[in-house]
C-alpha positions in Angstrom: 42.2 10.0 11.9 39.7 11.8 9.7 36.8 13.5 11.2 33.6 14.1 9.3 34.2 18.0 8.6 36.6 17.0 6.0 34.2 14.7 4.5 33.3 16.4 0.9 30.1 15.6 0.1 30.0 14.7 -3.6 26.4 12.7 -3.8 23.9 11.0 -1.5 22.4 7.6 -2.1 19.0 7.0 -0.3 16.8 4.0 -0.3 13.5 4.6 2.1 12.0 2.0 3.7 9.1 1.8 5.0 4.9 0.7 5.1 2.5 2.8 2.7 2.1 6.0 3.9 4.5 6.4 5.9 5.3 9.8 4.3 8.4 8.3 2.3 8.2 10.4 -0.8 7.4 13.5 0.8 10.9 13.1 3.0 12.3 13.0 -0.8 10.8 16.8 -1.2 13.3 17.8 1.6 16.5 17.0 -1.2 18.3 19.7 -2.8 16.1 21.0 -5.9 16.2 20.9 -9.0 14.5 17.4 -8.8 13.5 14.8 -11.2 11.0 12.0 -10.4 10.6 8.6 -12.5 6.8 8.2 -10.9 5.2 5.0 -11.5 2.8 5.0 -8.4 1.3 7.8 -10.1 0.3 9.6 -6.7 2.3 13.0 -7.4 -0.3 15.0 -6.3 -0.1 13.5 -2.8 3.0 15.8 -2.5 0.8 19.0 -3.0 -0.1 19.5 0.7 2.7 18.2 2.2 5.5 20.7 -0.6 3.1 23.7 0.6 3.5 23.5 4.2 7.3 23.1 3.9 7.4 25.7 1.3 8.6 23.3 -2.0 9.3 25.3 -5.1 6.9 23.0 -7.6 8.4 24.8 -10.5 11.7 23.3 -9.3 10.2 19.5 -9.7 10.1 17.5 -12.8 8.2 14.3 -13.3 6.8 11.8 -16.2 4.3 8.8 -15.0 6.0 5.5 -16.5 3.8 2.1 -16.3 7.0 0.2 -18.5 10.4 0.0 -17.6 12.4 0.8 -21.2 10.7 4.7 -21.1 12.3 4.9 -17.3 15.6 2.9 -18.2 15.9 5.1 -21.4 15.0 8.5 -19.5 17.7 7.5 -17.2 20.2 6.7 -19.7 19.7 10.5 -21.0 20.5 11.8 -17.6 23.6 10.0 -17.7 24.6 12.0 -20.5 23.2 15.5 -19.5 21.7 16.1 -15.8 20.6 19.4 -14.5 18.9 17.8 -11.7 20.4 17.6 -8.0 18.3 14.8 -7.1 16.5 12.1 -8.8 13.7 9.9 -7.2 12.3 6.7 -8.3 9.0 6.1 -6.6 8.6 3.4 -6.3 11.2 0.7 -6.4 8.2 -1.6 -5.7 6.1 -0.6 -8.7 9.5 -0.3 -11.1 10.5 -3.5 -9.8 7.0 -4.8 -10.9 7.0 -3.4 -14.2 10.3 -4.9 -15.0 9.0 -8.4 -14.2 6.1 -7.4 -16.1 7.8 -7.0 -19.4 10.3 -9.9 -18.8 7.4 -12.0 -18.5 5.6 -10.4 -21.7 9.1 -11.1 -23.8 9.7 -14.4 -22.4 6.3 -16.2 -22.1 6.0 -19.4 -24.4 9.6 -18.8 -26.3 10.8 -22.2 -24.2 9.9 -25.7 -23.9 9.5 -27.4 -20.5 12.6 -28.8 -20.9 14.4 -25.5 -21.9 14.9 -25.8 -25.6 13.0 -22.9 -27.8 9.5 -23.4 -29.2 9.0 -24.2 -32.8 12.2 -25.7 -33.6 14.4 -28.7 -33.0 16.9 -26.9 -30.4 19.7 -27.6 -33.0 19.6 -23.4 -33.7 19.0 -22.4 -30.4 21.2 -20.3 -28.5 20.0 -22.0 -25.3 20.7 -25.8 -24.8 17.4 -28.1 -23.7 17.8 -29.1 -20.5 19.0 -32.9 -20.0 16.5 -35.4 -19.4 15.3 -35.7 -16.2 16.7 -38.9 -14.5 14.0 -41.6 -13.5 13.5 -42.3 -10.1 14.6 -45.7 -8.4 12.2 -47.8 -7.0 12.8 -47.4 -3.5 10.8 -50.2 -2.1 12.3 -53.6 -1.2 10.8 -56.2 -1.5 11.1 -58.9 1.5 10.0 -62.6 1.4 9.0 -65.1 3.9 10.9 -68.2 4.5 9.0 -71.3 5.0 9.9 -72.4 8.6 10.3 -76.5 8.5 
């Protein structure tokens, strides 16, 4: 049975989770340096005070304020390719997660019809089939009638 000493430790995946403030990003600082940060809360000086006490090397931290997600999704395609960073943070997944719905909603607002064929057209070149009819609903009710007694 393997014990953890022979465990070589190749790369670390962290997600934090936790309420607003609670200090999540500066637990991030404590990760080996060099460091790279895709910031799109745009609070990086709130690490100032909290890198000082524990001694953070700021000339050791890299970081670019993104409000899209292509300049992120490109920025991380480049590190792909060539990374001199030991650790890259995303802060926040909230705010990158927002900005991808963002432009997904900026692309795809009013190219469909309501019943999923593309605007402007007859649906005959679309890539996307219309959705089928809708299927009218039955008239439930039943009706009863009284007999005549007699």
């Amino acid at each position: 049975m393997p014990t953890l000493d022979q465990v070589k430790l190749e790369a670390i995946f962290a997600l934090f989770k936790g309420e607003p403030g609670t200090r999540k990003s500066t637990a991030a600082l404590s990760f080996p340096t060099p460091q790279y940060w895709i910031s799109t809360d745009k609070k990086m000086e709130s690490l100032i005070l909290p890198g000082k006490a524990w001694g953070v090397d700021f000339k050791q931290i890299d970081y670019d304020d993104f409000s899209d997600w292509d300049s992120p999704r490109r920025k991380l395609e480049q590190l792909q390719l060539n990374c001199r960073y030991k650790t890259i943070v995303i802060d926040s997944i909230t705010s990158i997660g927002d900005a991808i719905n963002r432009q997904v909603m900026r692309v795809k607002s009013g190219t469909t019809t309501k019943e999923g064929g593309e605007k402007g057209g007859d649906g005959k070149n679309s890539k996307q089939k219309p959705a089928p009819p809708r299927e009218k609903k039955k008239n439930t009710k039943t009706q009863r009638t009284r007999r005549k007694k007699g």
